[in-house]
C-alpha positions as CSV (number, residue, x, y, z in Angstrom):
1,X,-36.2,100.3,35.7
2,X,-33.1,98.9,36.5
3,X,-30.6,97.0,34.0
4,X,-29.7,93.7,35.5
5,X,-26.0,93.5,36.6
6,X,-25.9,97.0,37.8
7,X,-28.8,99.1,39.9
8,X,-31.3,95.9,39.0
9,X,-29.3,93.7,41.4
10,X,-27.9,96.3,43.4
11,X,-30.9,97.3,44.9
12,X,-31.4,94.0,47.1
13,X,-27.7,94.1,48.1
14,X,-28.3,94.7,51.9
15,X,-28.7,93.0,54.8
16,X,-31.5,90.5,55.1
17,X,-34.0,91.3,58.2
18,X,-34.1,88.2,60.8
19,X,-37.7,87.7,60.2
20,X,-36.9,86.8,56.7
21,X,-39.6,88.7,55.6
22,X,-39.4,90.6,52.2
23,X,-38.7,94.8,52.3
24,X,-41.6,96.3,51.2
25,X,-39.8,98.3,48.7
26,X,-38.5,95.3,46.6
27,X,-42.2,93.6,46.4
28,X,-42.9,94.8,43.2
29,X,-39.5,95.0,41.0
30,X,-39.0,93.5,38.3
31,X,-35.7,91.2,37.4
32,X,-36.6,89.9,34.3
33,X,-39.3,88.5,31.8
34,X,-39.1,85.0,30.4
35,X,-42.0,84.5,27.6
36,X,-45.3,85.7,29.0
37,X,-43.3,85.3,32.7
38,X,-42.2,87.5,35.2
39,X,-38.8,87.2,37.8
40,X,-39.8,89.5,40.7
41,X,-36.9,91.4,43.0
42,X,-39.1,88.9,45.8
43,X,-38.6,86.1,43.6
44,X,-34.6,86.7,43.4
45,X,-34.4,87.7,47.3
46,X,-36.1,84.7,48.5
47,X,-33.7,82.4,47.1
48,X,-30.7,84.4,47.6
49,X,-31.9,84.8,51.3
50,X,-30.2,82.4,53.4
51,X,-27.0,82.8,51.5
52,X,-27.3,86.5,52.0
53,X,-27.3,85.5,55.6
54,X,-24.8,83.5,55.5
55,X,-22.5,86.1,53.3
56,X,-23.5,88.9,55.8
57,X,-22.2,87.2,58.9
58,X,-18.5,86.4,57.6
59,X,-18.0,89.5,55.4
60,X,-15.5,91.8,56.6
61,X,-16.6,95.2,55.2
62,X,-19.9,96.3,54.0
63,X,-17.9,96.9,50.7
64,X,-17.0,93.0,50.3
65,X,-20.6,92.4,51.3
66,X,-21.9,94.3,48.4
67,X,-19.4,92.8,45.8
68,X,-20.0,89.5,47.0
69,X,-23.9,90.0,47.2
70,X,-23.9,91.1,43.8
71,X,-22.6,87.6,42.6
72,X,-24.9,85.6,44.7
73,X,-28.3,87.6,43.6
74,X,-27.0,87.4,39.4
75,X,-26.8,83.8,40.0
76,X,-29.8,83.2,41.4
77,X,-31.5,85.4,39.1
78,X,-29.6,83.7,36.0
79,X,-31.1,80.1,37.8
80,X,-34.6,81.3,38.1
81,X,-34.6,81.9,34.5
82,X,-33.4,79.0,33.5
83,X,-36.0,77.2,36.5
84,X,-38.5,79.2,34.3
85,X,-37.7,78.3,30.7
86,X,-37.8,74.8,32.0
87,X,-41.3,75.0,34.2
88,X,-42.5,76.9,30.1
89,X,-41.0,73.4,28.6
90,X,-43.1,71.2,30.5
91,X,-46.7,73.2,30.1
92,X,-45.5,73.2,26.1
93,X,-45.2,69.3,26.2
94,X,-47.6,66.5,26.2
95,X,-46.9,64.6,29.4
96,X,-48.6,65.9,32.4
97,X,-48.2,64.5,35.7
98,X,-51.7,63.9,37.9
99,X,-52.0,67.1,40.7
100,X,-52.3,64.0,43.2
101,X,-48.8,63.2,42.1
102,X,-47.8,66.4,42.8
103,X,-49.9,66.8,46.2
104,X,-48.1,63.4,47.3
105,X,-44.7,65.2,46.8
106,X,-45.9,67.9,48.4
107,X,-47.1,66.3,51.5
108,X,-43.7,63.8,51.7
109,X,-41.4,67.4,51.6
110,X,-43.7,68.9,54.6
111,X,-43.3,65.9,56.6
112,X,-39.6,65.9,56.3
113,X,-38.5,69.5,56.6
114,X,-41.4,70.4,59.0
115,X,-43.0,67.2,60.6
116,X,-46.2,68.5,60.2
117,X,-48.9,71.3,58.6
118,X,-49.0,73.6,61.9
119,X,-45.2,74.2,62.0
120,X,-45.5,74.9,58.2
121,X,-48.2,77.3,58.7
122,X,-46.5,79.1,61.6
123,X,-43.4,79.4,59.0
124,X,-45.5,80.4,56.5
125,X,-46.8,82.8,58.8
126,X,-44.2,84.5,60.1
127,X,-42.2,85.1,57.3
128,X,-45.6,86.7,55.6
129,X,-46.6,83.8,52.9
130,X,-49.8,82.0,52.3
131,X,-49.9,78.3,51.6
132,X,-50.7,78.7,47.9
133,X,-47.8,80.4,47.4
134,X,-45.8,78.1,48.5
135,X,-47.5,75.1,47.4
136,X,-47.1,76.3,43.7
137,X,-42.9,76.9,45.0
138,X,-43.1,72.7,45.9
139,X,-45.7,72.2,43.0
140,X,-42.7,73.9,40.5
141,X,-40.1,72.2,42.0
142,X,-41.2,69.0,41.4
143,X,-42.0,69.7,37.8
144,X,-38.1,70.7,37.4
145,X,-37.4,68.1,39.1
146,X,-38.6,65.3,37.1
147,X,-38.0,67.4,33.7
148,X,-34.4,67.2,34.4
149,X,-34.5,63.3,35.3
150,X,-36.0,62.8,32.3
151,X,-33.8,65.4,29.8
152,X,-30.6,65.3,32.0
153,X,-30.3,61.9,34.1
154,X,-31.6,59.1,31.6
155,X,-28.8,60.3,29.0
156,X,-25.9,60.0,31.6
157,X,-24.3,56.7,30.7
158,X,-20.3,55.5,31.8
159,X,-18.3,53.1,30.3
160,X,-15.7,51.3,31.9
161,X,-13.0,52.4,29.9
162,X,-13.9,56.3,30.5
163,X,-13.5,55.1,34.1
164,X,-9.8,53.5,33.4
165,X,-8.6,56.1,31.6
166,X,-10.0,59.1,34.3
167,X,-8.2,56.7,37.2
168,X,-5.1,56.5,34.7
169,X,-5.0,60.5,34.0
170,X,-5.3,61.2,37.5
171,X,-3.7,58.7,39.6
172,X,-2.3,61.8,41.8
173,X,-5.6,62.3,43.4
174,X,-5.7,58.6,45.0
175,X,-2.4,58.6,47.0
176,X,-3.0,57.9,50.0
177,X,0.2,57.7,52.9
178,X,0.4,54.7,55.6
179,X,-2.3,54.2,57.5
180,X,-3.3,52.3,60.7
181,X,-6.4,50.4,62.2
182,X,-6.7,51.5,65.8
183,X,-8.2,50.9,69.1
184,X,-8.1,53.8,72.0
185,X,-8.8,54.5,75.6
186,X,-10.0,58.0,76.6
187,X,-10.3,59.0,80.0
188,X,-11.3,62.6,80.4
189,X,-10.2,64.6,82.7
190,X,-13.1,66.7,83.0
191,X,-15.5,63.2,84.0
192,X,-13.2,62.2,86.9
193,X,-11.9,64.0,90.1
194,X,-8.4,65.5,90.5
195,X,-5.9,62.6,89.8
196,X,-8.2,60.0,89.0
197,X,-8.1,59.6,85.4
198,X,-4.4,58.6,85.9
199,X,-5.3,56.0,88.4
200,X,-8.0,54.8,86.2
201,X,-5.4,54.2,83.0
202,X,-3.0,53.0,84.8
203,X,-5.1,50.3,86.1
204,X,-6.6,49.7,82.6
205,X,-3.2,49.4,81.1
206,X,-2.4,47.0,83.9
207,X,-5.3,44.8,82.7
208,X,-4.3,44.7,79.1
209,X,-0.7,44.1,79.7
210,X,-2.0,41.2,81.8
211,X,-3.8,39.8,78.9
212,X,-7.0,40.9,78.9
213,X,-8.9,41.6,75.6
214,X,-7.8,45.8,74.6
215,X,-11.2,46.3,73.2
216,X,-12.7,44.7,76.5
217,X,-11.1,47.4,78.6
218,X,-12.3,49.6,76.8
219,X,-15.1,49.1,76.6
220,X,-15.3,48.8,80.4
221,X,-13.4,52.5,81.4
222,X,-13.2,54.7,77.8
223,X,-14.8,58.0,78.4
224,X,-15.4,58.6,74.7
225,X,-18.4,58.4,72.2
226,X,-16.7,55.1,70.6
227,X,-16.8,53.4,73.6
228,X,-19.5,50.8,73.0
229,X,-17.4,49.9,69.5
230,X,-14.8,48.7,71.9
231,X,-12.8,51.9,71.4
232,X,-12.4,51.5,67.8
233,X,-11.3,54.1,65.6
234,X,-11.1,52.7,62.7
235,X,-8.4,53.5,59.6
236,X,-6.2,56.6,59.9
237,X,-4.2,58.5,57.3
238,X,-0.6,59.1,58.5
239,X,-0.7,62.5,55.7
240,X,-4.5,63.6,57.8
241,X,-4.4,65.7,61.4
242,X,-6.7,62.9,63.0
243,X,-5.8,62.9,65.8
244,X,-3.5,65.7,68.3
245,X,0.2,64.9,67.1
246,X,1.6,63.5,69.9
247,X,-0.7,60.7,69.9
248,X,-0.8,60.6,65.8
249,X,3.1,60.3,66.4
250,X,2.4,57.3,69.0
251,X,0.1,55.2,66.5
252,X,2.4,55.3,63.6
253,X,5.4,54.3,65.6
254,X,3.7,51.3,66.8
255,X,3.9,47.9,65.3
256,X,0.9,45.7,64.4
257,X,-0.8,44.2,67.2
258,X,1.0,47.1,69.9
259,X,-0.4,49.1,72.1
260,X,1.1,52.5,74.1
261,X,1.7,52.9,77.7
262,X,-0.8,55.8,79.5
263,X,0.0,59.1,77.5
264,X,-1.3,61.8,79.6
265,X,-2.5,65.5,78.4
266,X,-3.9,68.2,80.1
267,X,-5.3,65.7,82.4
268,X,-6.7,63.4,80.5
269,X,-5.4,60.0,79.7
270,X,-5.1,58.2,76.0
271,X,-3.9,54.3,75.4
272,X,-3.7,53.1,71.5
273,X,-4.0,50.4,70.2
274,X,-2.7,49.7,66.2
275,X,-4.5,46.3,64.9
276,X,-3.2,46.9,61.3
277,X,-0.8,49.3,59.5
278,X,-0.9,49.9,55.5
279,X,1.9,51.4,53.7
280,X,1.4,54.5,51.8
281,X,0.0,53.9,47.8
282,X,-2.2,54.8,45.4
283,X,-5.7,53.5,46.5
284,X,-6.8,50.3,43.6
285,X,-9.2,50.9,40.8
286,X,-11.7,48.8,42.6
287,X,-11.8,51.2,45.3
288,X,-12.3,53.9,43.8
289,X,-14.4,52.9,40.6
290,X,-17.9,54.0,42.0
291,X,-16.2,57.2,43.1
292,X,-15.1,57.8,39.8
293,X,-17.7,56.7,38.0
294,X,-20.3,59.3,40.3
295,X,-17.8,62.2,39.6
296,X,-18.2,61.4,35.8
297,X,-22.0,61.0,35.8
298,X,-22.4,64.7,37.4
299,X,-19.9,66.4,35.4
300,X,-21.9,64.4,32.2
301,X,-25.2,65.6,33.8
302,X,-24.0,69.8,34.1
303,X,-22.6,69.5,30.6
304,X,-26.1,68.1,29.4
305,X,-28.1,70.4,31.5
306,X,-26.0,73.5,30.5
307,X,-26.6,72.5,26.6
308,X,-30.4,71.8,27.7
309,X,-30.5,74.6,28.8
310,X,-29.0,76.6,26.3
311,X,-31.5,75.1,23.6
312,X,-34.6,77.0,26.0
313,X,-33.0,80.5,25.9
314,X,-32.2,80.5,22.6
315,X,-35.8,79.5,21.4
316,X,-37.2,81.8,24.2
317,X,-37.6,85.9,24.5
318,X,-35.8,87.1,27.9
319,X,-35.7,90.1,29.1
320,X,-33.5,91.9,31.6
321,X,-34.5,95.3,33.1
């Protein structure tokens, strides 16, 4: 047997096969034990699969793979121990939630990450796993779902002044430079014969320097995905690469209520607008408060979680091999 951290983990560190199905030779390894519980090598590679994937594609040496695998496959066997230790809580406890409960969650998950039973099954199928199996994956993950709601969530609480003094300690984060509200007309090169886009900007910006409404326009001739918003692009941030620089340069030398001549590039044709400008400062309280507030509750939520779940292993016999 292998010690985890060395060999144990090791041993899955290669590439994962398309199909996604599991090499026969890690079927029956085992990870861990966790009271009367098993963690299989299958267990660990299913869950580190996709990331595996993912890792395998941008790695640059087969050695970074490897080192890098190694991380991904301790965590996830480090979370399927604690997933354990916390599916062992909820069988030791009174409170048992009806199997129809369960079979509703069930049945809401395969409608939204399948849209229905026959592309399950042919999932199922292919990567070489029966319906029970992963049924009692949805019916687990609903049990650690609710168990942390009820251990983790309903303890997170946030005063105000935790808020104030976070926004106070880290006003740095909320600077924001100037920023402008803009309008713009995009006519692609690429939609229009040779020479056209230029005619067809310079006889929109004829129209608005005649009067006529900007967003009208373009509405009327804009080529881009924002067109039925009237061209609207909403707030940009002077300090952010929204836009290509010659036209960020444009907008934020533009005064309220402006608009460009025809700037062409490549081709293609661009007319701003700016409807508003903000000077750079450190975004209000009020408009961050929720923000705050959110990033408090999960950091509140991992610290009670992590001391949750240090209570279950240290009442609990694990086992690495």
């Amino acid at each position: 047997m292998c010690m985890a951290g060395s060999a144990g983990v090791a041993c899955l560190a290669q590439p994962v096969a398309p199909s996604g199905k599991v090499p026969e030779a890690l079927l029956n390894g085992i990870m861990a034990q966790v009271n009367s519980s098993v963690i299989t090598m299958e267990d660990v590679y299913r869950r580190a699969r996709r990331s595996m994937e993912q890792l395998a594609r941008r790695a640059k040496t087969q050695e970074e793979f490897n080192r890098e695998s190694l991380k991904v496959q301790r965590d996830v066997l480090e979370q399927a121990i604690d997933r354990r230790l916390v599916l062992d809580d909820y069988e030791k406890g009174t409170r048992k939630y009806p199997e129809s409960t369960i079979d509703g969650f069930i049945k809401d998950n395969i409608k939204r990450e399948f849209g229905d039973r026959l592309t399950l099954s042919k999932m199922l199928r292919d990567s070489g796993r029966t319906f029970d199996s992963f049924r009692q994956e949805e019916r687990e993950a609903f049990i650690v779902y609710v168990m942390n709601r009820s251990k983790v969530s309903s303890e997170v609480m946030v005063s105000p002044r935790r808020i104030e003094q976070r926004y106070n300690a880290t006003r740095d984060k909320y600077q924001v430079g100037e920023r402008a509200k803009l309008r713009m007309i995009v006519v692609d090169a690429s939609r229009h014969a040779r020479g056209e886009a230029r005619k067809i900007a310079d006889a929109a910006l004829a129209r608005i320097q005649a009067g006529e409404d900007f967003a009208k326009v373009a509405a009327a001739v804009s080529d881009d995905a924002r067109t039925y918003k009237g061209g609207d692009r909403g707030w940009i941030d002077a300090k952010e690469k929204a836009l290509r620089p010659e036209l960020q340069s444009a907008v934020f030398q533009l005064e309220p209520g402006k608009h460009s001549g025809v700037m062409e590039f490549d081709g293609s044709c661009f007319i701003v607008k700016v409807e508003e400008r903000k000077p750079a400062q450190v975004r209000p309280l009020t408009e961050v408060r929720l923000e705050i507030e959110r990033e408090l509750k999960q950091e509140d939520a991992e610290r009670l979680q992590k001391a949750w779940y240090g209570r279950l292993r240290r009442k609990a016999f694990i086992r690495y091999f």
